[in-house]
C-alpha positions, 0 to 999 in steps of 0.5 A: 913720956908720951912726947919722947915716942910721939915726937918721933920724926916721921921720916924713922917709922917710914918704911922702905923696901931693899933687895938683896941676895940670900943663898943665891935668890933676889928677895925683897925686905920692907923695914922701917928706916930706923931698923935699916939704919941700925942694921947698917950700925950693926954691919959696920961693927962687924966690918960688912955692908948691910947686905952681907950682914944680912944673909949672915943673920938669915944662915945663922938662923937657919942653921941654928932653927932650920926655919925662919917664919917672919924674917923681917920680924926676927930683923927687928927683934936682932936691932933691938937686942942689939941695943939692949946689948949696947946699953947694958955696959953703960948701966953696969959702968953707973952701978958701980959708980954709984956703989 
């Protein structure tokens, strides 16, 4: 099992800085390129770029929490959620196949 994480190629876990516009100020958020590439996966679903998917997650939790501690952290956590969500139907689809 150890090999499926180790063999990872190196160039996913590298990470990489972007600027971009939120609420009108220039920031700067370091992610790792696999987060950055599912961002870009996530944004395309919804029809927008990267950028605009962004400054939409950071109103929304605003918004909903008035406060965002970590938000590269709370990047992270929405792409892996994302993938959660993604899989679920597809495990669902085996159950009742197997059934």
């Amino acid at each position: 099992m150890c090999e499926l994480y180790v063999k990872a190629d190196p160039i996913l876990y590298e990470s990489r800085s972007r600027s971009l516009r939120i609420r009108g100020v220039v920031t700067t958020l370091r992610l790792e390129n696999q987060f950055w590439d599912i961002l870009r996966e996530i944004a395309e679903v919804d029809g927008m770029t990267t950028n605009q998917l962004i400054a939409k997650l950071y109103d929304e939790v605003m918004d909903y929490r008035g406060e965002v501690v970590n938000f590269a952290s709370f990047l992270r956590v929405s792409c892996t959620r994302y993938l959660s969500q993604r899989r679920a139907p597809v495990e669902l689809s085996l159950v009742r196949a197997a059934t």
